[in-house]
Each structure stands twice: as structure tokens, then as C-alpha cells.
N, C-alpha and C positions, 0 to 999 in steps of 0.2 A: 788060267784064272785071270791074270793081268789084262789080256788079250777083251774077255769075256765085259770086263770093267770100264776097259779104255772104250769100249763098242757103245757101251749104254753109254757112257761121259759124254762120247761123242757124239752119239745119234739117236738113243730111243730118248735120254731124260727131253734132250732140247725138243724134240718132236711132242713129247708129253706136254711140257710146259705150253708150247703154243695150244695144243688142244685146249688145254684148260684154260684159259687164254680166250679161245674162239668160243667156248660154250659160255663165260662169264660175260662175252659182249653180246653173244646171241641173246641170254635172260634178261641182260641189263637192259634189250632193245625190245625185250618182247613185253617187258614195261613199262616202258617210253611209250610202247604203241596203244596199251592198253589204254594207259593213263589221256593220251592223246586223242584217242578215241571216245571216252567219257568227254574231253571239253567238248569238240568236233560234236557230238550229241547233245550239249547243252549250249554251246552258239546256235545251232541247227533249231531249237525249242526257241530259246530268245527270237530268235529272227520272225518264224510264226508270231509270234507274240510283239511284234515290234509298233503296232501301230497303240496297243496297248499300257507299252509299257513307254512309249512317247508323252501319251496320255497321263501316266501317272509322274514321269518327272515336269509335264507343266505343272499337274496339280502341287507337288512340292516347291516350284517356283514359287507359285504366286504364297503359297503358306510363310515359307522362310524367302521373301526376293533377295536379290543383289545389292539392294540401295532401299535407303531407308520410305519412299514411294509415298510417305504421310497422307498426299492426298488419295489415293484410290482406297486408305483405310478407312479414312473418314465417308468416303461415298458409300461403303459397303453398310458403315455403322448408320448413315441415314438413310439407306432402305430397309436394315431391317427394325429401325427405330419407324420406319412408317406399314411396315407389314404387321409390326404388333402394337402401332397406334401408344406410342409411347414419344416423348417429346426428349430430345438429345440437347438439353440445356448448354454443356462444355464438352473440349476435348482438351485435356492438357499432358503434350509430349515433353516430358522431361529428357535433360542431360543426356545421351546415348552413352554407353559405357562398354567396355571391353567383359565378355566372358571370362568368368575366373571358376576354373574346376574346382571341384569337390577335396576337401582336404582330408586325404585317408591318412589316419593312424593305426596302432594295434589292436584299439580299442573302442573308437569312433569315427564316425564320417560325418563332416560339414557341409552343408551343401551351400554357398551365399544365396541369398536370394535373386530369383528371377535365372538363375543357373539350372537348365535342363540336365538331365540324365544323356549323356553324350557318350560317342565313341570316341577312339585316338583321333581322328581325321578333324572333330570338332576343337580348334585351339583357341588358344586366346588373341592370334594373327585373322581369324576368319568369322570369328561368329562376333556378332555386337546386340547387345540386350540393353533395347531403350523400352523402360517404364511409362504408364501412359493411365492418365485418371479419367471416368469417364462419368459425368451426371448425366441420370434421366428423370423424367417426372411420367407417372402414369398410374394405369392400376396395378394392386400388386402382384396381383397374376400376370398380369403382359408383363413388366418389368421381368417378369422370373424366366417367362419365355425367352426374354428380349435376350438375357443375359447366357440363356443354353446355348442361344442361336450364333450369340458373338461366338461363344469358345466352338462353335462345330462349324462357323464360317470358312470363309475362303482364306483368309488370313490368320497364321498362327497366332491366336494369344492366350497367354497364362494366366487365368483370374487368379488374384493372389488374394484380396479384400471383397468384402461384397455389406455396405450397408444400410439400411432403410430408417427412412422416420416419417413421422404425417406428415403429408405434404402442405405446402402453405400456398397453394397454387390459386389465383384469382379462381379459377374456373368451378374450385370445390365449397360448396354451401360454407356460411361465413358461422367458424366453432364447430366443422365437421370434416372430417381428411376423407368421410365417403361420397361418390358421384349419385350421379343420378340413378346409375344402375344398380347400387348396393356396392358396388366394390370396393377395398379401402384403398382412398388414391396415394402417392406415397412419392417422396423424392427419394433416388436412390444413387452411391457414391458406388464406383466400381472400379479397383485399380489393378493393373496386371500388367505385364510385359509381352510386349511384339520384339519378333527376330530380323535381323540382315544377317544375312551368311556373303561373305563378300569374295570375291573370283578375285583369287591370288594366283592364279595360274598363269 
């Protein structure tokens, strides 16, 4: 019986232990490959897709740029202020200011203003939220356009304000805020926030 004991001690358990051993590294790799296999199939998809997806981070450039760019916002705001025939009386760029997150409690959430809906990657080191007011004079229909077209423009911004009153524009019959066409002409105040996401890398 001794004999029978010492055998296994010495030769079947250690030969067992390594099996089990070799089959835990076999699983452990037959998942590694698996899993290696799914990225390998989704770089391989990306890569197809690469002139595309080129394409869509210029477009999130120019939305949120690296630097604060002022004048190429102001060019985009005066063609669409002349596509919808609407007059860009000011542009006034306030203070730039540092992003400050959302303040969660157990029971509410703050959001500061001009403060987007962010992931962890968006902090208070890289993204910078300057405020920016903008007058137009026109009809109130273009104005409404004018003002769709800012927020779906090439450049991100947040309308936060949006106000109208009769306009007092030389151009409109004297005791009348409408044109010649019927439309009521209108001054209109429009304030909101543009982004810099700024390259800390």
C-alpha cells in the first residue's frame, strides 16, 4: 500500500497537475484567440470604411476645432446671414472659460450653463466653452431659418437665448416693423456657446 502511495506522490499526481495545467492554458488561449479574432474582424471593417470615417473626424474638427478659429465662424455666420437675406448687425465673443461638469448628487443634477452632455475623456484640461451673442435684422421667417441653420452649421453651437422685437430698421415703412413683402421685419438677439477641445496630447 505504501509502495502504491509513494507511486502516485511521485508520478501520476505531478503528471495530473501538469495536465490540468496544459488544458487551463489551452482554454485560456482558445479565448485570447477568440476574442483576438473579433478585434482583427473589426480593424479589418474600420479599414474598409477608412476614407469614411476620415471624413467624419474632419467633420468633428471643424465642429469642436483645436483653437478658438473666431474668424472662420464669423465667415460661415455671414453666408448663411446672406443665403437667408438677413443682415448680421454684431458678433460679440465673450471671456472663453473652462468646462465645468455636471454636478451629481443623490438627488439632483446641475448642469452650468453652456456645459454639454460629455464623456470621462471631455475634462475640465481640454474642452473650453466661449459664449458668443449674435444680432440680426430681417424677416421673421428668415431670421427663424437663419437661426436653424447656425445650430446645424459646420461649427458647433448651443443656442441658449433666442429674442425678437420690431425692428426699427431704416428700410421698414416709418410706424411699421413690416417690408414690402408682408413679412414682420424683426431685430433679433441670439446667444449661445461655441467649443475648443484643445490637443493635450
Amino acid at each position: 500500500m505504501m509502495i502504491v502511495t509513494g507511486g502516485w506522490l511521485l508520478g501520476i499526481a505531478p503528471q495530473l497537475a501538469i495536465a490540468a495545467t496544459a488544458n487551463s492554458d489551452r482554454a485560456n488561449a482558445v479565448v485570447a484567440n477568440t476574442r483576438n479574432q473579433v478585434v482583427l474582424a473589426k480593424l479589418k471593417r474600420d479599414y474598409e470604411n477608412i476614407d469614411a470615417l476620415k471624413n467624419q473626424l474632419s467633420t468633428l474638427r471643424n465642429a469642436v476645432p483645436p483653437k478658438a478659429d473666431i474668424s472662420s465662424f464669423v465667415t460661415e455666420l455671414n453666408t448663411l446671414a446672406g443665403a437667408h437675406k438677413v443682415t448680421l448687425k454684431s458678433i460679440t465673443v465673450s471671456e472663453a472659460k473652462a468646462y465645468t461638469p455636471a454636478i451629481q448628487t443623490s438627488s439632483t443634477k446641475t448642469t452650468p450653463a453652456g456645459s454639454p452632455q460629455t464623456n470621462p475623456k471631455i475634462t475640465t484640461a481640454n474642452l473650453v466653452i466661449i459664449p458668443v451673442q449674435i444680432s440680426v435684422t430681417g424677416d421673421y421667417g428668415n431670421v427663424l431659418d437663419f437661426v436653424n441653420d447656425v445650430q446645424m452649421g459646420q461649427r458647433l453651437i448651443l443656442v441658449s437665448s433666442l429674442s425678437t422685437t420690431g425692428s426699427t430698421d431704416s428700410k421698414a415703412t416709418k410706424g411699421s416693423t413690416r417690408t414690402s413683402g408682408g413679412s414682420q421685419k424683426v431685430d433679433s438677439s441670439i446667444g449661445g456657446y461655441i467649443y475648443v477641445l484643445l490637443n493635450n496630447n
